[in-house]
N, C-alpha and C positions, 0 to 999 in steps of 0.2 A: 463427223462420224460417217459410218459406212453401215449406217442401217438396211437391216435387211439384206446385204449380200453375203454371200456364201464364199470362203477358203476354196481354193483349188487344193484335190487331196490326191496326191500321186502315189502310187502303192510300186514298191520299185520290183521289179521283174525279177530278180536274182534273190529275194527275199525267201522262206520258207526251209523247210527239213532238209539235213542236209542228209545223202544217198544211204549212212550207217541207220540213221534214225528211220528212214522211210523202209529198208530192209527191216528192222525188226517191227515194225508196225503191221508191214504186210505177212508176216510168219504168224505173229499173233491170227490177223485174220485168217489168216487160212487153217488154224486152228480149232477157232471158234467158230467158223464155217461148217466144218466136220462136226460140230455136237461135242467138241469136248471140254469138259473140265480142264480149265485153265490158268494158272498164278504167271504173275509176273515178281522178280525178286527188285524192286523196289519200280517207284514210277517208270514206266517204259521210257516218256521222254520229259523234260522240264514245259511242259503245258498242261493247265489242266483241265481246259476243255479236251482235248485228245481221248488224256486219262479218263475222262467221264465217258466219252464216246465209248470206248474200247470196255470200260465196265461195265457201262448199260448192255454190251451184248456180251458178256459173262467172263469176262476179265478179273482177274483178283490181286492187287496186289500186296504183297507178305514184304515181313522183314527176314533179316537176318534169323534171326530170333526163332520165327513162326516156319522157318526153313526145316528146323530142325526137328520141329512137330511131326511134320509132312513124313507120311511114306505110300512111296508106290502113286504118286502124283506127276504129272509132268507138269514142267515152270521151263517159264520163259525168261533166257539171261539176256537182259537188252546190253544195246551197242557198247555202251560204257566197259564190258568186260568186268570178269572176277578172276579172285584170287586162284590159286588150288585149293586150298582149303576148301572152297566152295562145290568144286567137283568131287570133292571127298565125302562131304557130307551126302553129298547128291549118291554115291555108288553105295555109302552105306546105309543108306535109307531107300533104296528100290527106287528112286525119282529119277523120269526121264527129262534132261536136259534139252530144250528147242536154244540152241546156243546160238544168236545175235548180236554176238560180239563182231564189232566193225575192223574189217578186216584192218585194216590201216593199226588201231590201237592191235589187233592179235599182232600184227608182226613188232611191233614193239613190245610186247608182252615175252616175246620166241627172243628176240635182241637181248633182254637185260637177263633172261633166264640162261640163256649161252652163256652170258658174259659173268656170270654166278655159279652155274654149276664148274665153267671151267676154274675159276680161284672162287671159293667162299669167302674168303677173305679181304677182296676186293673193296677199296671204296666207292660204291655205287651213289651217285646222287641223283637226283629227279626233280629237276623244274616243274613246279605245280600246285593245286591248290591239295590243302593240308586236308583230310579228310572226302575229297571227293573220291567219289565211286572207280572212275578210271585209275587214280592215286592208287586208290587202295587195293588195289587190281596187280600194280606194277609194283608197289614194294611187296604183293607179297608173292611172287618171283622171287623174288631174294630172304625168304623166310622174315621178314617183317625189319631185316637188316639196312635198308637203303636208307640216305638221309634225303629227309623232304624240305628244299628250299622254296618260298614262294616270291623272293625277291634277292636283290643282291645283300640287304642284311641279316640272310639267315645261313649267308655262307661262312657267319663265325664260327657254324658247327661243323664245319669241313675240316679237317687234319691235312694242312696244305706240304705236311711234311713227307704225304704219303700218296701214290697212284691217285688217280682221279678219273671215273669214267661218267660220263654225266648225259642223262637222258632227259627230254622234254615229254609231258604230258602233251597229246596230240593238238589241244584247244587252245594253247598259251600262246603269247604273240610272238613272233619273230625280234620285233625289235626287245622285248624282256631276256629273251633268250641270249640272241647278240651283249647285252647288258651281263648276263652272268657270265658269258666265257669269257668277257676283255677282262671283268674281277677273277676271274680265276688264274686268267696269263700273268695277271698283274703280282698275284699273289703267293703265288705256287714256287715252291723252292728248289734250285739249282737240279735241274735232276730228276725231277719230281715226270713219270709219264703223265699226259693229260690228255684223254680221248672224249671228243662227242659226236655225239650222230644227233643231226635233225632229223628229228622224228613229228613234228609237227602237220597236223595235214593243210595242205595247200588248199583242199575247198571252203576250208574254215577261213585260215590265214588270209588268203589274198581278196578276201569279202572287207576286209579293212579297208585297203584300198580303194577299192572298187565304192565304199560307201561315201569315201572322202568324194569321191566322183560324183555319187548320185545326191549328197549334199550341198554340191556347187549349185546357187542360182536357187537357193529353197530361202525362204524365211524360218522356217521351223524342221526339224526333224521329231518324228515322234517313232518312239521307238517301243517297239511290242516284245514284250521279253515276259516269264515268268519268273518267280523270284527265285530259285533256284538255278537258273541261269548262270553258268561263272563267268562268262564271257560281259555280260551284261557294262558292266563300269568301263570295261577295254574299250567298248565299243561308241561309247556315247562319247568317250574324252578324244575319241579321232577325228571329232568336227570343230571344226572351227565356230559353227553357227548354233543358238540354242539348240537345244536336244531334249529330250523329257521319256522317260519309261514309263511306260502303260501295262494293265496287263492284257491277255486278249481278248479277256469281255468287252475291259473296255476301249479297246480297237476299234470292233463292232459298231458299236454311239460313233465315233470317227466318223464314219462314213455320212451321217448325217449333221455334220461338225464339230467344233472339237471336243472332246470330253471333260468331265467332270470341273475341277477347280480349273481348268485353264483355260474355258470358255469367258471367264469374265478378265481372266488377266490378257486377254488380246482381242478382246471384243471391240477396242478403240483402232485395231490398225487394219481390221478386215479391208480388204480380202489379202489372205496371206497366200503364197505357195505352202504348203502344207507336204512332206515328203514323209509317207508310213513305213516302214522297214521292219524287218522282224529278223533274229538270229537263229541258227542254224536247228536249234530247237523247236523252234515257234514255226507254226505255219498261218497265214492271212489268209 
């Protein structure tokens, strides 16, 4: 045994908010700076110590729902992006919009709205997770018309007999993406137009990589994510070597070695290299 010695705990330098998320963080502050009454339309970011930070100094976050209670309010639209619907409600209720939408998803946002208003008719589809915030942002640019694949078996609901224009939600992976357009080549009939645009951001994307990198030479990864996180599974299944999700409390205990249940399952192999990382939401 290895009693008494301490895990080496490497916190990787490219870990923490990524530049959309740190933008609307800082907008709220500078808000809440000023003395004003505050909402945000759902969590600012998928962390909840953040969310606790930012409501201890007078942050609120509402639903959808409680939006529409609001008048004469200003609300905060974090990075994720909204629908129109959502600035609708906003003009007919007096509420001023602090709009945080990351630039990266807006011009994707401006892309499939182009590409809808000029044929409504259009088969629009969109790589992405079913129900997230950004999703729900982008099909409703196309009046709630677009179809949402989150893998290559939900391209049964594609009409491959008919145009095809095919958008990626900003966070998805590269290689998922590359996965639906060879099934769409494969698929799509004699004739059939078939457009896509990577729209993917590279600060997110290429952090895959780069993990595989800061993975080499670790015994363990431990990975800091909140459970809301979509990226969260993508990112653990890109190492080769154990991996384990935490949340950022308990991060925190890390630093003093390793946390909760997994202190006894590698209590026999100390001292490990220990590699902490956190995704694009999460800050260390």
């Amino acid at each position: 045994m290895n009693a008494g010695k301490q895990p080496t705990i490497e916190i990787d330098s490219e870990s923490g908010f990524c530049f959309g998320v740190v933008t609307a963080i800082r907008k709220a502050e500078q808000e809440l700076k000023a003395g004003c009454p505050l909402y945000c339309l759902g969590d600012i970011v998928h962390n909840s110590d953040e969310v606790e930070r930012l409501r201890s100094r007078g942050l609120t976050t509402i639903s959808h729902s409680e939006l529409e209670t609001l008048k004469g309010a200003k609300v905060l639209l974090r990075a994720h992006g909204e629908p129109p619907s959502t600035y609708a409600t906003a003009r007919e209720r007096g509420i001023e919009l602090i709009d945080a939408t990351c630039p990266v998803v807006l011009k994707l946002q401006q892309r499939i709205k182009a590409r809808y208003d000029s044929d409504p008719g259009a088969q629009i589809v969109i790589y992405g997770k079913r129900g997230h915030a950004e999703v729900n942002g982008l099909v409703g640019q196309t009046a709630g018309t677009a179809i949402v694949v989150e893998d290559v078996s939900g391209l049964d609901a594609v009409d491959f007999q008919r145009d095809i224009y095919l958008y990626s939600q900003t966070t998805k992976s590269l290689e998922g993406f590359r996965n639906i357009i060879d099934e769409i080549e494969r698929r799509r009939a004699s004739g059939v137009v078939f457009e896509y645009s990577d729209t993917i951001c590279r600060q997110v994307s290429n952090r895959t990589e780069h993990l595989r990198r800061f993975a080499a030479g670790k015994d363990v990864v431990l990975f800091v994510a909140g459970t809301a996180t979509a990226r969260s599974s993508m990112d653990t299944a890109a190492m080769s070597i154990p991996a384990h999700t935490l949340s950022p409390m308990a991060a925190r205990c890390s630093r003093n070695g390793l946390p909760g249940p997994k202190r006894l399952v590698y209590a026999e192999l100390l001292p490990l290299h220990v590699g902490l990382w956190s995704r694009c939401a999460t800050s260390l």
